[in-house]
Steps between C-alpha positions, in 0.01 A plus 500: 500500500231430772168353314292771654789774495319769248765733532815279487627588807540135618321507801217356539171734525115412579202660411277592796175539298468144414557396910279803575211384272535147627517604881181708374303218363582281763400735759147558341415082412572466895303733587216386253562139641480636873163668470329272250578151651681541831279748724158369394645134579609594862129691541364164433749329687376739812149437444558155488652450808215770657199272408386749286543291164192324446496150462461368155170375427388152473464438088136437371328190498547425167838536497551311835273233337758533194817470717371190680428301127822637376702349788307153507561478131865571541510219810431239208053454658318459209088462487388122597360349163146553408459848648370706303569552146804508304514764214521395132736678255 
């Protein structure tokens, strides 16, 4: 007896609502996929190559001011001795 032979006839025999349901699902997640990630990326993509992205703007001062201490600090520059204060814990 076939393991999926509900009838004992010893052949073998499929269900076509489980393939049905997956073919179902699969359908709708690609399509979900297609218009939620795919088209909007090739619009930009378009756009892009058009010149009609803008260009990202330059970040504030502050941060720019941030960046450049962050990246001298991680070079190994420290402050020369005896400028300004140090702070007490």
């Amino acid at each position: 007896m076939c393991p999926r032979d509900p009838y004992g006839t010893g052949e073998f025999s499929w269900s076509r609502a489980p393939v049905l349901t997956a073919l179902i699902s699969f359908l709708i997640i690609a399509a979900v996929v297609y218009f939620l990630v795919v088209v909007p990326y090739n619009r930009l993509q378009e756009r892009r190559a058009r010149g009609q992205e803008q260009a990202p703007t330059p970040p504030p001062e502050d941060i720019a001011l941030l960046t450049e201490i962050r990246d001298l600090l991680a070079d190994g520059h420290r402050p020369a001795s005896g400028t300004g204060t140090s702070p007490t814990f």
